[in-house]
C-alpha positions in Angstrom: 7.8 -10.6 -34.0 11.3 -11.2 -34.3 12.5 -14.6 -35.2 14.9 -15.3 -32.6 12.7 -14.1 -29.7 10.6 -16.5 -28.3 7.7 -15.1 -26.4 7.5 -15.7 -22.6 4.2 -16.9 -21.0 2.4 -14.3 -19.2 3.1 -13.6 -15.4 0.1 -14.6 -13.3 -2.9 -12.0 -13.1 -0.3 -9.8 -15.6 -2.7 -7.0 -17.1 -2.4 -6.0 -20.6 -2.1 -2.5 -22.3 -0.9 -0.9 -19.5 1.8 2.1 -19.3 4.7 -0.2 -19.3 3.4 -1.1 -22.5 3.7 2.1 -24.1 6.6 3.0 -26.6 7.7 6.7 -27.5 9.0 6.9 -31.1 10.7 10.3 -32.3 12.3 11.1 -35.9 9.2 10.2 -38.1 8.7 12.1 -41.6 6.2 14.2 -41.9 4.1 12.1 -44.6 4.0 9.2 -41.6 0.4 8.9 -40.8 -1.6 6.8 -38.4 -1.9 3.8 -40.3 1.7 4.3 -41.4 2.4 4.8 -38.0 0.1 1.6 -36.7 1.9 -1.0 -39.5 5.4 -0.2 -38.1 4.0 -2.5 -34.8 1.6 -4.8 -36.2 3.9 -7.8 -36.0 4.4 -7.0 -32.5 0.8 -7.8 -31.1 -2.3 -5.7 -30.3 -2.5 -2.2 -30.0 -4.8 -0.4 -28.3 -3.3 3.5 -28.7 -2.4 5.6 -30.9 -0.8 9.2 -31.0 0.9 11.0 -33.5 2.2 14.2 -33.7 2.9 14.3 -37.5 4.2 17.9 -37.9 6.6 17.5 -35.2 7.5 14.2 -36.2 6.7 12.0 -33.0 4.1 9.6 -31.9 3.2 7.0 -28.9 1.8 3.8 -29.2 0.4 0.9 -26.6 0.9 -2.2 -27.0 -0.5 -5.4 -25.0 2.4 -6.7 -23.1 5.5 -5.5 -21.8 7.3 -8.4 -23.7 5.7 -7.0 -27.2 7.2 -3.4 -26.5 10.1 -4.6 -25.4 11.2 -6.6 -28.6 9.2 -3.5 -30.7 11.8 -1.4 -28.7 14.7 -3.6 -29.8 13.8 -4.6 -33.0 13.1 -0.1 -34.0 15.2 1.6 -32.2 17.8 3.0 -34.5 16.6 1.5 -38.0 16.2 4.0 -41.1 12.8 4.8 -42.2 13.1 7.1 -45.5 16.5 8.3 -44.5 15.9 8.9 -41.0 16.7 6.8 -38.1 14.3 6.3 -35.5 14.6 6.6 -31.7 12.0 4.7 -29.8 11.8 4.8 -25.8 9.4 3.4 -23.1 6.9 6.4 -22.1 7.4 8.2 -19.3 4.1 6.5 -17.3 2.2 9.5 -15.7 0.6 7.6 -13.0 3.5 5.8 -11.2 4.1 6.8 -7.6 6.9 5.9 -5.0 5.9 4.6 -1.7 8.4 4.4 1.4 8.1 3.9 4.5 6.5 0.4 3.9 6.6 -2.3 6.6 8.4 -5.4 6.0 5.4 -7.1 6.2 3.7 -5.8 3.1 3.4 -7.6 0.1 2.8 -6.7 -3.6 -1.0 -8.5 -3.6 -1.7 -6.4 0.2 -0.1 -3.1 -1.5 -2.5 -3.3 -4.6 -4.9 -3.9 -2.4 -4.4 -1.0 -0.2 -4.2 1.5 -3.1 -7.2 0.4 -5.0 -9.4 2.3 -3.2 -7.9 5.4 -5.0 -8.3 3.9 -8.6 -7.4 1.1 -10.8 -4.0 -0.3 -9.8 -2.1 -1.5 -13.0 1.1 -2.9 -10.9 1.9 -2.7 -7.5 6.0 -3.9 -6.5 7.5 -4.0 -3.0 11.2 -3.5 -4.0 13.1 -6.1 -2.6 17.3 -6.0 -2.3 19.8 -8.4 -4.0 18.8 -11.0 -1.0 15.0 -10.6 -1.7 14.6 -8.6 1.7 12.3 -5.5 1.4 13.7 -2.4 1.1 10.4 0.0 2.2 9.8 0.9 -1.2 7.4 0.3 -3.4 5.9 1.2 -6.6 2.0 1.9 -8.0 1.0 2.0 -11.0 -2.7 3.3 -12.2 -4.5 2.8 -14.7 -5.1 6.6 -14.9 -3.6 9.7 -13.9 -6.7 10.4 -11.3 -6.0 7.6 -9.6 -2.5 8.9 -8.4 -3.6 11.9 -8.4 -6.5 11.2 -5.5 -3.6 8.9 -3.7 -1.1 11.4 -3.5 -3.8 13.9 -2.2 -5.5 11.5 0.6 -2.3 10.2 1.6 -0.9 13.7 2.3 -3.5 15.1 4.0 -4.2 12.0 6.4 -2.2 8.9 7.9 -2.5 5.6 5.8 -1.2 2.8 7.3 -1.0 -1.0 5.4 -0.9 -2.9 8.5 -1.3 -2.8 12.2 1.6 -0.3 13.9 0.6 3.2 13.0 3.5 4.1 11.0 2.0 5.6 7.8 3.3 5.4 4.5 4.2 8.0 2.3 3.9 8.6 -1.4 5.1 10.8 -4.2 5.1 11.2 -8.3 7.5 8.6 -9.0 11.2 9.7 -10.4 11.9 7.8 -13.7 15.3 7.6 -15.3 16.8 5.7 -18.3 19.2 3.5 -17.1 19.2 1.0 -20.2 19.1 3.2 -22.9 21.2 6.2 -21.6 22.8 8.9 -23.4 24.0 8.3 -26.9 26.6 10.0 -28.7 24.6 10.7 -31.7 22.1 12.3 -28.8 24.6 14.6 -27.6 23.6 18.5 -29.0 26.9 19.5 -30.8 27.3 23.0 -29.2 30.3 25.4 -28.1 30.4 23.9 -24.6 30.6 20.0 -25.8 33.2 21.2 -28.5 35.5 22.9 -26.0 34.8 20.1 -23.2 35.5 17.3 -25.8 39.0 18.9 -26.7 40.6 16.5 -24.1 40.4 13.0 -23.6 39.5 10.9 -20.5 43.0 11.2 -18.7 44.0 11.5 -15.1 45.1 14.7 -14.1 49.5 15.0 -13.3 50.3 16.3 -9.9 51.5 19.4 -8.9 49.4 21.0 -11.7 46.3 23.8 -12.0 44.0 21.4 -12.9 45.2 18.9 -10.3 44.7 21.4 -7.3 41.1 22.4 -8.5 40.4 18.8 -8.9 41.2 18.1 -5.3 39.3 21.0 -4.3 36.3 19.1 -5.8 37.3 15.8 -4.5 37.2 17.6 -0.8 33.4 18.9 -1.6 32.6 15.8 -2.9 33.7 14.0 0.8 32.2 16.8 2.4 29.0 16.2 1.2 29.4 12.4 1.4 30.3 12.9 4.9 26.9 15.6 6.0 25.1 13.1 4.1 26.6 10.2 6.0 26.0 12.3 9.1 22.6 13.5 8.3 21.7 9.6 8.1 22.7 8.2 10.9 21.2 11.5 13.1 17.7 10.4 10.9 18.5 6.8 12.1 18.8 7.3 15.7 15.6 9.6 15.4 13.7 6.8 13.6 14.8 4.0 16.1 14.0 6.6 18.9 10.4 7.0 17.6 10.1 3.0 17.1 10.6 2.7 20.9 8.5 5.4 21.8 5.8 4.1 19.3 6.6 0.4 20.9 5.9 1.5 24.7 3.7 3.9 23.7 1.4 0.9 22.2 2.0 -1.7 25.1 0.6 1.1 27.4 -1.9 1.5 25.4 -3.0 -1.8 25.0 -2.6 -2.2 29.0 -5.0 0.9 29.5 -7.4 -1.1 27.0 -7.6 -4.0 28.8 -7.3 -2.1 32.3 -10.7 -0.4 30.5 -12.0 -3.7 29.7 -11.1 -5.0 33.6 -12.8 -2.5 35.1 -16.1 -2.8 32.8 -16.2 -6.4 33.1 -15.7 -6.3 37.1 -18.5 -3.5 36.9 -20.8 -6.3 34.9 -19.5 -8.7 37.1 -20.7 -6.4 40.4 -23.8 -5.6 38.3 -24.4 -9.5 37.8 -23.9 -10.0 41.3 -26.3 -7.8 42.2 -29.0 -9.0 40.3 -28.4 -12.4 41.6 -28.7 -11.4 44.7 -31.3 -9.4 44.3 -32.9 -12.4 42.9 -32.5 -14.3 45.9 -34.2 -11.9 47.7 -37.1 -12.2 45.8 -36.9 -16.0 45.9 -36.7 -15.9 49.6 -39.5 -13.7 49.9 -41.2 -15.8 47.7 -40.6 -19.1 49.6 -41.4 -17.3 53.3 -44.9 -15.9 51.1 -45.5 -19.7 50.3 -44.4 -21.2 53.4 -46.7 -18.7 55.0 -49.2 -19.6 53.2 -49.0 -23.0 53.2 -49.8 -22.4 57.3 -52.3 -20.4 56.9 -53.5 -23.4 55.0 -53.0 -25.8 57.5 -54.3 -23.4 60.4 -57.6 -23.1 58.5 -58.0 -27.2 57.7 -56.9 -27.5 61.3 -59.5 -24.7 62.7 -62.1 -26.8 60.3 -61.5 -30.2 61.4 -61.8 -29.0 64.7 -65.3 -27.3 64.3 -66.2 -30.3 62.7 -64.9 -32.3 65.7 -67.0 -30.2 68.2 -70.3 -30.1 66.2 -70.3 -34.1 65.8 -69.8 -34.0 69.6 -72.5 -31.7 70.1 -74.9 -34.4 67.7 -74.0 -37.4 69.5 -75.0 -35.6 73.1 -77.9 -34.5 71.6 -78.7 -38.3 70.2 -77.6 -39.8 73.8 -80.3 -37.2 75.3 
C-alpha cells in the first residue's frame, strides 16, 4: 500500500470483491506468469481473481475493495516492468445495467431490494444531481452476468414498478466510458490520418476563408441538431406530463369505482344483515305468540282442573249432607 494513502474505513454494508474491484492490466511480457502476475498486487490487499492471458500480454485481477484497486490503479499505471510500461484500467463490469424512469421516491436500499429477486445485487445507486435531487436513474450491479441478464429479460417483457403509481421502470446494459483516464497521447495509433490531422495546431479558423465557410456549415448542423433535439424534448415532455394527468385521473376514477364497488357490497351486506335481523324477529315473535299461547293453554287447563275439582267436592258434600 502506498505510504501516503491512508485507507478509508469501509462504507456501511459495502461488499467486497466485486466488479468495481477488478483492474485490467495490458503490456505484460510474455515470461509474466500467475504468480508473477499475483505479487505485482499483493501489497494492495486480498485477491480473489486471477486471469492472464500470457501470450497476448494481458491479464485481470480482483481485488477486495474499491479503495485497494484504486491506489493499485494509481500506484501501476504507467511504471516499467522489464522495459515495458504498463497500462492498468478498471474492467469493463459485465453485469451493470441503467435504470430510468425511477420515481423520486426510490431509494438505493428499495432499488436493491427490488432487483434482487433477479440475482445477487453487488450495488444499487439512485443518481442524484449536484443538489442531491434524483435524477430517474439508477444503476445495478450483479454479482453475475445472469443476474442482469434475467432483469433485462423480465423487465422487457412485463411492467415492473418500485412503488405504488404504475409507471414501470426501464432497464438496459449499462454504457461505460472512461472519463478519468481518457485518451493518452502515447495511446493514440500513429497512422496516415493522425499524421495528416496533426499537421496543424489547435487555431481558430480566419474569416473569409475555405476552411472558415465549411466550419460554419458544421456549426449550422451542429444547431440544427441541438435544436430537433431541443424540440424533440420538449414534444416528449408534454407527452409525459400528458400521460401523468391521464394516469392521475385515470387512478382517482379508479379508486372511486373501488370504493363505489366496496359501497355497493357493503350496502348489499348491510340489506342482507337487515334481513336476517328481521327475519329473526320474526321468528322471535313467533316464538313468543307460541309461548304465550301456550302459557294459556296452560292456564285454561289448571283453570278447567280447578274447576272439576270445585264441582266434584260439591257433589261430595251433597252427598255427605244426604
Amino acid at each position: 500500500m502506498s505510504a501516503d494513502l491512508k485507507e478509508p474505513l469501509m462504507k456501511k454494508n459495502e461488499k467486497k470483491f466485486t466488479g468495481r474491484c477488478r483492474l485490467f492490466v495490458g503490456n505484460l511480457t510474455p515470461d509474466t506468469d500467475e504468480e508473477a502476475f499475483k505479487s505485482l498486487f499483493q501489497k494492495y490487499g486480498e485477491i480473489s481473481e486471477v486471469y492472464l492471458n500470457q501470450q497476448r500480454g494481458f491479464g485481470f485481477i480482483r481485488l477486495d475493495t474499491r479503495y485497494h484497486a484504486e491506489v493499485a490503479k494509481s500506484d501501476l499505471d504507467g511504471t516499467m516492468r522489464k522495459g515495458k510500461q504498463l497500462r492498468v484500467r478498471f474492467a469493463t463490469h459485465g453485469a451493470a445495467l441503467k435504470v430510468t424512469n425511477l420515481s423520486p421516491h426510490v431509494s438505493n436500499e428499495l432499488l436493491e431490494q427490488a432487483f434482487t429477486q433477479f440475482g445477487e445485487v453487488e450495488r444499487a445507486v439512485v443518481i442524484v444531481d449536484d443538489r442531491g435531487r434524483p435524477t430517474g436513474e439508477g444503476i445495478v450491479e450483479f454479482a453475475r452476468k445472469p443476474g442482469a441478464t434475467n432483469a433485462i429479460k423480465r423487465i422487457s417483457e412485463g411492467c415492473f414498478c418500485l412503488t405504488a403509481t404504475p409507471k414501470p421502470i426501464l432497464v438496459e446494459p449499462l454504457e461505460q466510458k472512461d472519463e478519468e483516464d481518457g485518451l493518452q497521447e502515447k495511446h493514440i495509433a500513429r497512422n496516415a490520418n493522425y499524421t495528416r490531422e496533426r499537421e496543424v495546431q489547435p487555431r481558430f479558423i480566419n474569416p473569409s476563408t475555405f476552411e472558415f465557410d465549411m466550419s460554419q456549415r458544421w456549426k449550422q448542423l451542429y444547431e440544427m441538431e441541438k435544436q430537433q433535439r431541443d424540440d424533440l424534448e420538449k414534444r416528449i415532455l408534454v407527452a409525459r406530463e400528458k400521460l401523468e394527468e391521464e394516469m392521475q385521473s385515470a387512478i382517482h376514477e379508479h379508486q372511486a369505482n373501488l370504493m363505489r364497488q366496496d359501497l355497493m357490497r357493503r350496502q348489499e351486506e348491510l340489506r342482507r344483515l337487515e334481513e336476517m335481523r328481521r327475519q329473526d324477529e320474526m321468528r322471535r315473535r313467533e316464538s313468543e305468540m307460541r309461548r304465550q299461547d301456550e302459557v294459556r293453554r296452560q292456564d285454561e287447563m289448571r283453570r278447567e282442573e280447578m274447576l272439576r275439582q270445585q264441582q266434584e267436592e260439591a257433589m261430595r258434600r251433597r252427598q255427605a249432607d244426604d
